[in-house]
DRENLUMVO-206432 format. One line per 3 residues: number of its first residue (from 1); their letters; for each residue x, y, z of N, C-alpha, C. Coordinates in steps of 0.02 Angstrom, whole numbers, always signed. Layout:
DRENLUMVO-206432
NUM = a = X:Y:Z:X:Y:Z:X:Y:Z; ...
//
This chain:
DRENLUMVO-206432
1 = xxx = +43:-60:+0:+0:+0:+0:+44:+62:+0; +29:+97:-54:+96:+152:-57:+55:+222:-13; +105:+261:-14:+94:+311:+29:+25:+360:+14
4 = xxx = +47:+381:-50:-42:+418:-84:-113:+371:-54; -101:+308:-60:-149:+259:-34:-170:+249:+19; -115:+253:+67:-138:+276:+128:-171:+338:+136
7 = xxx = -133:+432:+136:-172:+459:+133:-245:+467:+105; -241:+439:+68:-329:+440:+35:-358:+404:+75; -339:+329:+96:-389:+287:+159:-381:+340:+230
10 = xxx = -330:+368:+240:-345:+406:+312:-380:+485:+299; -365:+507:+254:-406:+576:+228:-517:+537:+234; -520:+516:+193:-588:+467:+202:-590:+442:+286
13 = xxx = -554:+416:+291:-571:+392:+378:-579:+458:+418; -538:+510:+403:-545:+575:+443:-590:+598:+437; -608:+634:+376:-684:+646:+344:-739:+624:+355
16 = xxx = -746:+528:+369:-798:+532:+403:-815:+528:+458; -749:+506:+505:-740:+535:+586:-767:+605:+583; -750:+647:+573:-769:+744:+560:-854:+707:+557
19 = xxx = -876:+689:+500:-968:+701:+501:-987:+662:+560; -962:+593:+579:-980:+591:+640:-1010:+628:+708; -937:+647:+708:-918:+713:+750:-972:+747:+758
22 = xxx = -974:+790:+694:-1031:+847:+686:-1073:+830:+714; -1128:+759:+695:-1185:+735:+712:-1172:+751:+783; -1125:+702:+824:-1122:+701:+880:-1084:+742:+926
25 = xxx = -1085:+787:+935:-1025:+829:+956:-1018:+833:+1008; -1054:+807:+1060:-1037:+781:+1117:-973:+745:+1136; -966:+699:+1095:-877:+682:+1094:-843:+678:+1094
28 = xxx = -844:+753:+1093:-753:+804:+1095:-755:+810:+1182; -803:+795:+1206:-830:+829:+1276:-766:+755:+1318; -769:+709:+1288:-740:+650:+1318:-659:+678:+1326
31 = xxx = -603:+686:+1254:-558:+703:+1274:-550:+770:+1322; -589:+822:+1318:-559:+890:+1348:-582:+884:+1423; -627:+844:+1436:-651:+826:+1512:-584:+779:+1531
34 = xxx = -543:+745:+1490:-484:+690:+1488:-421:+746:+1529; -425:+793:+1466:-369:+833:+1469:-370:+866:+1548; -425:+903:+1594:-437:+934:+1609:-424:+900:+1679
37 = xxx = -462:+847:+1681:-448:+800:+1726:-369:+752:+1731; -322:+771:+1680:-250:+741:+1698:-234:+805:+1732; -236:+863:+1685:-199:+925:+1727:-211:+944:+1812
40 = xxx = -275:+908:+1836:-303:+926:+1900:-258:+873:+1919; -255:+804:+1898:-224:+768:+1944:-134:+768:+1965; -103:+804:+1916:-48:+823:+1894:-18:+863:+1945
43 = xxx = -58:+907:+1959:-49:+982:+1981:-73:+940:+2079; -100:+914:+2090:-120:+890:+2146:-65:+844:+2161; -50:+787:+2123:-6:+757:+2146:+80:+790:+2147
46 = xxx = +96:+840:+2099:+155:+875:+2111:+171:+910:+2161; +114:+951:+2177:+96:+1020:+2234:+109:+961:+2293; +68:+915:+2301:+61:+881:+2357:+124:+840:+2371
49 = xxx = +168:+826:+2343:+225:+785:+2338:+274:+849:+2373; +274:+887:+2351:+342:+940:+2339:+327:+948:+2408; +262:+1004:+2435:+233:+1014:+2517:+265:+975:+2548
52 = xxx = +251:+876:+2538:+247:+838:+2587:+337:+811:+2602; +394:+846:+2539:+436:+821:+2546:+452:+762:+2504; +407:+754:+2467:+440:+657:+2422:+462:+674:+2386
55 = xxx = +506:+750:+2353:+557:+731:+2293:+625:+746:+2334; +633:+729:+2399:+711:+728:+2440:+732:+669:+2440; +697:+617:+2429:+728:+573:+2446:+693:+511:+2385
58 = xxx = +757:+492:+2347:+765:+459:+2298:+698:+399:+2287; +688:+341:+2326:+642:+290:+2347:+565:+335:+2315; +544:+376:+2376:+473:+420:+2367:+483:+458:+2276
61 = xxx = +536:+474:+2277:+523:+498:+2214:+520:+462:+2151; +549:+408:+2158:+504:+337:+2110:+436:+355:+2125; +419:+336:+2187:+356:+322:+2186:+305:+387:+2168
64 = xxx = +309:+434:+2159:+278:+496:+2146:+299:+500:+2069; +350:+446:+2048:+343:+451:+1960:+292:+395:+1943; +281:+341:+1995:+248:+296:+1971:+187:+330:+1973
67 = xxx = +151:+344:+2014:+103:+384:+2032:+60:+409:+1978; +106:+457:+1963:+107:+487:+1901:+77:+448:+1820; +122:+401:+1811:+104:+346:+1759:+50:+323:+1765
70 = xxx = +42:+291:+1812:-28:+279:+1828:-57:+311:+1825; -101:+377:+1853:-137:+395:+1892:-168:+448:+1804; -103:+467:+1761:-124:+489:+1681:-145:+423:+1635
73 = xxx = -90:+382:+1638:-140:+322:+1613:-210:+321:+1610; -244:+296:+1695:-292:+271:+1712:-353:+320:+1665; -322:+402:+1692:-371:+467:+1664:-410:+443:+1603
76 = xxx = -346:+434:+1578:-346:+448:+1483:-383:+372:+1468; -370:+312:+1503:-389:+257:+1470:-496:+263:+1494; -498:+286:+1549:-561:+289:+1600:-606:+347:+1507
79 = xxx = -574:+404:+1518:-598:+446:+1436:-623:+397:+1397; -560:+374:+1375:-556:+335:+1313:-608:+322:+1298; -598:+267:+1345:-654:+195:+1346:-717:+217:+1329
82 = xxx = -740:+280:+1358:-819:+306:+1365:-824:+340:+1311; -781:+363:+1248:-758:+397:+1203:-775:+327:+1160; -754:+282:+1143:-758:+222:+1106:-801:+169:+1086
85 = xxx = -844:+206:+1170:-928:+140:+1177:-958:+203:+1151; -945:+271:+1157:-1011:+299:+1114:-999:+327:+1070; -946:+327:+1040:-927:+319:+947:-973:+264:+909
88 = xxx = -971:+206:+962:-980:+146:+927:-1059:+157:+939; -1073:+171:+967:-1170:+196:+1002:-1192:+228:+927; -1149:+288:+910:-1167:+324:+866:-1163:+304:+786
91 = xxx = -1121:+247:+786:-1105:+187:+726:-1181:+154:+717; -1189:+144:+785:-1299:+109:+770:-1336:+133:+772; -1330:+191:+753:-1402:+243:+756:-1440:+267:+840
94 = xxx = -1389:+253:+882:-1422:+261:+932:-1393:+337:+971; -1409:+379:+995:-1382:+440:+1036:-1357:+423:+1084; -1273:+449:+1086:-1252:+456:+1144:-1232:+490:+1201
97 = xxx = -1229:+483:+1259:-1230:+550:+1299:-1173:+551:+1355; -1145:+593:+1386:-1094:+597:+1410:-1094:+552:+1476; -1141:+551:+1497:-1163:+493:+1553:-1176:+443:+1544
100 = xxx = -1209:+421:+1467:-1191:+336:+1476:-1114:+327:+1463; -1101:+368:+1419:-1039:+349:+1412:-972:+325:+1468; -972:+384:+1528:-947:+372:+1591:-974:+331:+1618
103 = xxx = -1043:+290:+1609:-1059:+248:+1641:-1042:+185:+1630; -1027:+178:+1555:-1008:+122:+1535:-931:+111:+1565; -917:+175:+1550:-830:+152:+1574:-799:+131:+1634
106 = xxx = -853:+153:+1680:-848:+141:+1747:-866:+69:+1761; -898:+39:+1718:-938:-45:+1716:-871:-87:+1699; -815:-60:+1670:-742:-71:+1652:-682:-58:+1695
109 = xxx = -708:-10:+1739:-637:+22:+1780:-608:-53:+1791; -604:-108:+1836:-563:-151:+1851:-512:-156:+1799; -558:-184:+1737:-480:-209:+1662:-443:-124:+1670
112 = xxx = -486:-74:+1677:-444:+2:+1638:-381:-1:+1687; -410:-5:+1755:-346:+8:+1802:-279:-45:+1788; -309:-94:+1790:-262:-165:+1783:-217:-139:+1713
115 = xxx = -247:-120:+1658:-217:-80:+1613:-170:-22:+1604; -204:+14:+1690:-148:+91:+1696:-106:+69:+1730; -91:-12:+1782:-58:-27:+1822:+14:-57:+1777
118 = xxx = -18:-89:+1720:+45:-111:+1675:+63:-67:+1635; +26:-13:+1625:+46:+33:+1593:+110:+73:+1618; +84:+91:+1663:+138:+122:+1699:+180:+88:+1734
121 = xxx = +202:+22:+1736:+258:+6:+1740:+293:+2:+1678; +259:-22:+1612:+292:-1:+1534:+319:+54:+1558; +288:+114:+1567:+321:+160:+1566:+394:+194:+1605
124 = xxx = +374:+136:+1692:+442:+151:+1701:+517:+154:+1677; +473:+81:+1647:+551:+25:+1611:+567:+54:+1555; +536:+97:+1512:+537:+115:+1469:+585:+187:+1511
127 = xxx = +581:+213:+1539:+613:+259:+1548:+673:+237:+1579; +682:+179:+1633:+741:+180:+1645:+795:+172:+1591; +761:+124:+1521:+805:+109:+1472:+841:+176:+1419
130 = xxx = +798:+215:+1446:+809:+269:+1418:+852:+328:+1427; +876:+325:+1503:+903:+352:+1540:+970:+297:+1551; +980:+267:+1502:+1049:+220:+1486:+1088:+263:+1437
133 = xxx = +1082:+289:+1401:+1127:+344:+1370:+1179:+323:+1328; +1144:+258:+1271:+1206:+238:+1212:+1162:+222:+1192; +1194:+197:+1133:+1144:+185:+1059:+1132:+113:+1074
136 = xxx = +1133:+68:+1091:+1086:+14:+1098:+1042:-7:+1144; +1039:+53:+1191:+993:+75:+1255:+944:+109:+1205; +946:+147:+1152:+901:+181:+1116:+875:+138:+1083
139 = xxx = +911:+100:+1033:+889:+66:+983:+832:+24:+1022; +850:-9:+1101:+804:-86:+1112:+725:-15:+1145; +756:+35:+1166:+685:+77:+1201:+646:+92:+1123
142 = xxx = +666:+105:+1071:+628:+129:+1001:+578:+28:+968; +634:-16:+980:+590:-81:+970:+552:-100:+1015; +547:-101:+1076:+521:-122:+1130:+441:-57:+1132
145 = xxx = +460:+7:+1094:+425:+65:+1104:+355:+33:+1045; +388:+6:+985:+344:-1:+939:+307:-73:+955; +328:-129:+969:+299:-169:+978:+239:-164:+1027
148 = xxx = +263:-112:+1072:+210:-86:+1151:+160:-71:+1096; +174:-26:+1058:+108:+13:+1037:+54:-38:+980; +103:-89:+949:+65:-152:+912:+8:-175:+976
151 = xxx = +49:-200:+994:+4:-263:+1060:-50:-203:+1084; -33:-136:+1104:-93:-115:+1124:-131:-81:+1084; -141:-77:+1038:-166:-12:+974:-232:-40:+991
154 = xxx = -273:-94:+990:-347:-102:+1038:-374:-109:+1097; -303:-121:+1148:-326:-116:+1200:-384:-98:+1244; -401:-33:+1197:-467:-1:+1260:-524:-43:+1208
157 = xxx = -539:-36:+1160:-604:-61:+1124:-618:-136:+1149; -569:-171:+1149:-572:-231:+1186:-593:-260:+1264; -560:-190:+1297:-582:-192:+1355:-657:-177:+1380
160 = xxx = -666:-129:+1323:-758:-99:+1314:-811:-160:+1292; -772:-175:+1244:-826:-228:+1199:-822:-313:+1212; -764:-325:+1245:-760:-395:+1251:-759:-418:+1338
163 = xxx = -783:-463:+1358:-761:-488:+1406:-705:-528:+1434; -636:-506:+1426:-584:-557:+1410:-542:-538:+1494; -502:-592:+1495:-465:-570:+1600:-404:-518:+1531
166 = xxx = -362:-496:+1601:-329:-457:+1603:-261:-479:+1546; -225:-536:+1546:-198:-554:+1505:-210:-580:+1435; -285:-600:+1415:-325:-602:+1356:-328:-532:+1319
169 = xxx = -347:-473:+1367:-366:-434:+1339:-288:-406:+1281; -231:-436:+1309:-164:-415:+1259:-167:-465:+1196; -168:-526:+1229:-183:-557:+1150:-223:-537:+1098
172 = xxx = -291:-540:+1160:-373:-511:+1094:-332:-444:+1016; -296:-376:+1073:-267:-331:+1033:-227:-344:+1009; -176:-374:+1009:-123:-394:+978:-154:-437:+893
175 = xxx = -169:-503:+907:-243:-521:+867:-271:-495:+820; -298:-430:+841:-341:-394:+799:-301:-345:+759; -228:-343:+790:-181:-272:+743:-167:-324:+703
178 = xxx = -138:-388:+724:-103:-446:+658:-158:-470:+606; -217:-471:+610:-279:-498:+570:-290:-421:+520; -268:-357:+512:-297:-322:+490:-252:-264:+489
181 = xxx = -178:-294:+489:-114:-246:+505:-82:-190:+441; -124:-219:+387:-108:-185:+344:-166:-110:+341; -228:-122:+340:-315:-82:+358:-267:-14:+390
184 = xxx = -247:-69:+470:-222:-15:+518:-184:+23:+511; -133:-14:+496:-61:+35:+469:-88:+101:+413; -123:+78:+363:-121:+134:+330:-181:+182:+342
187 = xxx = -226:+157:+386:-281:+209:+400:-265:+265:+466; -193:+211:+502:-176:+264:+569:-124:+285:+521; -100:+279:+488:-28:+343:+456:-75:+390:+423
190 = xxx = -101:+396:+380:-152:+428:+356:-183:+487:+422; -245:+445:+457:-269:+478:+524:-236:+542:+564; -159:+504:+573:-142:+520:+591:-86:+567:+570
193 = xxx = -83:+591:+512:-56:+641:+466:-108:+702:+472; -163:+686:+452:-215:+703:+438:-241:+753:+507; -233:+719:+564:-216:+760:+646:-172:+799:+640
196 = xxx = -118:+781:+612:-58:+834:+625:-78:+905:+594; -96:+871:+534:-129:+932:+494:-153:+985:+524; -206:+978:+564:-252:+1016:+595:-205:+1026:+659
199 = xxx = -166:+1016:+694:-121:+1059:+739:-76:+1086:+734; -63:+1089:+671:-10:+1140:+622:-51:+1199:+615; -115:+1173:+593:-153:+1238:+559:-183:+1274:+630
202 = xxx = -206:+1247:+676:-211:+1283:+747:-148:+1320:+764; -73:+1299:+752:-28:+1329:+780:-24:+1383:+732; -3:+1383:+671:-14:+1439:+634:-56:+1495:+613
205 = xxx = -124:+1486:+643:-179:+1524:+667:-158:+1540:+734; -152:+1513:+772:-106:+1549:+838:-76:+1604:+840; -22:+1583:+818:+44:+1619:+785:+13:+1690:+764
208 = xxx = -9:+1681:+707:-49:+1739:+667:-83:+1783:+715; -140:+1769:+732:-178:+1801:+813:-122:+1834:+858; -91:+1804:+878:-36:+1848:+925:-7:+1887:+892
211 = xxx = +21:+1882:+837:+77:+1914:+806:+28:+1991:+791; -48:+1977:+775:-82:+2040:+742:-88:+2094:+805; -116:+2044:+866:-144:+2098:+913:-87:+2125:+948
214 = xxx = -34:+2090:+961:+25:+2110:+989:+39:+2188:+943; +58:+2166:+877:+60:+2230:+826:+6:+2271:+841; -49:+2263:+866:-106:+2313:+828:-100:+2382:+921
217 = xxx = -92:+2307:+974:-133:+2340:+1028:-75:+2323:+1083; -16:+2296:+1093:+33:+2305:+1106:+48:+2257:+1135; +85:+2254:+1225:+85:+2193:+1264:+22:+2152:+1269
220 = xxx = -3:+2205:+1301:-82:+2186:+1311:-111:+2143:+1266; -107:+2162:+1194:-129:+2112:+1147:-88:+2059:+1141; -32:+2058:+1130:+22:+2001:+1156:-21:+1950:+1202
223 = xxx = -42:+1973:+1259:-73:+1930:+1305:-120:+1881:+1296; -167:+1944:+1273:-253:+1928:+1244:-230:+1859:+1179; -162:+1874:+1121:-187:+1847:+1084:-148:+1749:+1100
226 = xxx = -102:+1780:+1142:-64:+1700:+1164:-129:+1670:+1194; -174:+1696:+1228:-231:+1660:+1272:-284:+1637:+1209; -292:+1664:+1158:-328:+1636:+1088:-305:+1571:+1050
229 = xxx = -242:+1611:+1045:-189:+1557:+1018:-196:+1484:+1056; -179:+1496:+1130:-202:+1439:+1161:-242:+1385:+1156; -300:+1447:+1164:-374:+1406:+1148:-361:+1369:+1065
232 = xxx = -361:+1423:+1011:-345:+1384:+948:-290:+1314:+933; -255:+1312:+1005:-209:+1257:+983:-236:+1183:+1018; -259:+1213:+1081:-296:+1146:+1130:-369:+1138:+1063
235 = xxx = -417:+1169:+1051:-452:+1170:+1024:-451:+1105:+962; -399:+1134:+907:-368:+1069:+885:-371:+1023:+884; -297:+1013:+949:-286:+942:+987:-333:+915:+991
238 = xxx = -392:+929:+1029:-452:+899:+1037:-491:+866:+992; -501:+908:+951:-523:+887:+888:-480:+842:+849; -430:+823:+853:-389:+793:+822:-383:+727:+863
241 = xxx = -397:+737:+927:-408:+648:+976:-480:+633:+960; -520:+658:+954:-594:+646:+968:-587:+600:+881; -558:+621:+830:-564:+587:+753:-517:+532:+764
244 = xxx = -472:+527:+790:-432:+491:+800:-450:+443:+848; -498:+436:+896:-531:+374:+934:-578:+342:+904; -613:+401:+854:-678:+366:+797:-657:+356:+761
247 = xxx = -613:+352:+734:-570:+328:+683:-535:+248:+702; -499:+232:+753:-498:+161:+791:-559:+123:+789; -606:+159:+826:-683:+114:+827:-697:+75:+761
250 = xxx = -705:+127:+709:-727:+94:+658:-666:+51:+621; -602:+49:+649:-556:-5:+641:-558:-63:+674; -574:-48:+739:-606:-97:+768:-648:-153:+761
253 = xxx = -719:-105:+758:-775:-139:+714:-756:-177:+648; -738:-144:+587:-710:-181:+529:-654:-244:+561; -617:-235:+591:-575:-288:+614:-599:-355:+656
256 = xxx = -650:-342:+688:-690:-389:+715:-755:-417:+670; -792:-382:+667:-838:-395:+618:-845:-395:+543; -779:-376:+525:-783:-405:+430:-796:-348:+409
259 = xxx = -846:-322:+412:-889:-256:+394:-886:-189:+421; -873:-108:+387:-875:-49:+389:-963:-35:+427; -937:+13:+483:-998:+39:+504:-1007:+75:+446
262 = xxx = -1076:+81:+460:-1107:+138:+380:-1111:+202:+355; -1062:+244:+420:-1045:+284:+415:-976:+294:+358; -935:+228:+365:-888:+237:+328:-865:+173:+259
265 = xxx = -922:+200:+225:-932:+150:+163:-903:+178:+115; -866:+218:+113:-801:+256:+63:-766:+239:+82; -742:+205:+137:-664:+194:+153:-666:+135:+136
268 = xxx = -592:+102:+102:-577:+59:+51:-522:+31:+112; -545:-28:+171:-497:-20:+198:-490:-94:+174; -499:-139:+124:-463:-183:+82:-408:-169:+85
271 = xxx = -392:-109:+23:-333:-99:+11:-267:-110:+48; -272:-88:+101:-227:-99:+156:-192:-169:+169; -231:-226:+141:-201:-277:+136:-140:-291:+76
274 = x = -148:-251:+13:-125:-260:-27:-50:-223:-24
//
């Protein structure tokens, strides 16, 4: 599958993530409630660490990095998840709402946590290897980095949609990236080009905004327009996770069930095999 080929399957996958979207726009509400809720926990567990003394002494300050891993993990996977059952809600014609959605996810917390618990030890190990400082400390953290992200690229949909224990749920994903690795590969390079896109174009609308009011109206506008800019760049992001989780779903779905929700009957995700 050459590269034009991909973009066209992830341009189409984006496009009809976006009408999704539109329909439902409640679903942007999942990541920025995500975002909003790591920064609270971030800021609580740093503030509260520093006060209490746990970055003096080496031991506690592991543990206030583990903390950490976890505790953003859990956030983002707890989102996700409720982000993914009502993508997929909105795949069957049914409305979804920000409360079933959290409700569903919460019917999941056990696998999510068990998920932020290995997560964030990936992540330790991943950092200690990283903090080895030669090139074959890099090279095994960049293989070890990609294979992580194979085995988990379904993780949460699996955890939503299937009933599997805690160590199933890696095979189930793993499974479903190898049964359909070509679909994936080129609908997340695509997707995910296709994201970048749109936080380029937020940053450069940023950019622009500051640069005018700063010129027009001085510091002051300087201020006003970095706080726009802001907004235009989180704004984005957002929009760029919210297409990018409906965009998985319906990889998901096609990967399990054979068949394109009907939202996305332009996307040619055959090809991807070829």
């Amino acid at each position: 599958m050459g590269i034009f080929a991909r973009l066209k399957m992830g341009w189409n996958l984006s496009k009809d993530s976006f009408l999704v979207l539109k329909r439902q726009p409640e679903l942007a509400l999942f990541p920025l409630i995500s975002g909003i809720a790591g920064l609270l926990y971030i800021a609580l567990l740093f503030g509260g660490s520093f006060v209490a003394g746990l970055f003096d002494a080496q031991s506690t300050g592991f543990a206030v990095l583990f903390l950490f891993y976890l505790g953003t993990a859990f956030i983002a996977a707890y989102f996700n998840a409720a982000l993914v059952y009502s993508a997929r809600e909105a795949f069957e014609g049914r409305e979804p709402t920000l409360k079933s959605g959290l409700a569903e996810a919460w019917k999941h917390k056990g696998p999510l946590f068990a998920w932020a618990i290995i997560s964030a030890v990936v992540g330790m190990i991943m950092r200690a290897i990283e903090q080895q400082d030669n090139l074959l400390a890099d090279v095994a953290a960049l293989l070890f980095s990609v294979a992580w992200s194979i085995i988990t690229y379904f993780i949460i949909p699996v955890i939503v949609f299937e009933d599997v224990s805690v160590t199933e749920m890696f095979k189930r994903s793993g499974e479903t990236f190898k049964n359909t690795w070509g679909e994936t590969a080129g609908a997340n390079f695509g997707v995910g080009l296709v994201s970048l896109l749109f936080v380029v174009v937020g940053i450069v609308i940023a950019v622009g905004v500051t640069f005018l009011l700063s010129s027009a109206v001085g510091s002051g506008g300087f201020v006003v327009g970095a706080v726009i800019g802001a907004v235009i760049v989180l704004a984005m992001f957002l929009f760029a996770s919210a297409l990018g989780a409906i965009a998985k779903t319906a990889l998901y779905v096609y990967a399990t069930e054979g068949q394109r929700p009907s939202e996305f009957e332009n996307v040619d995700f055959d090809r991807g095999a070829n």
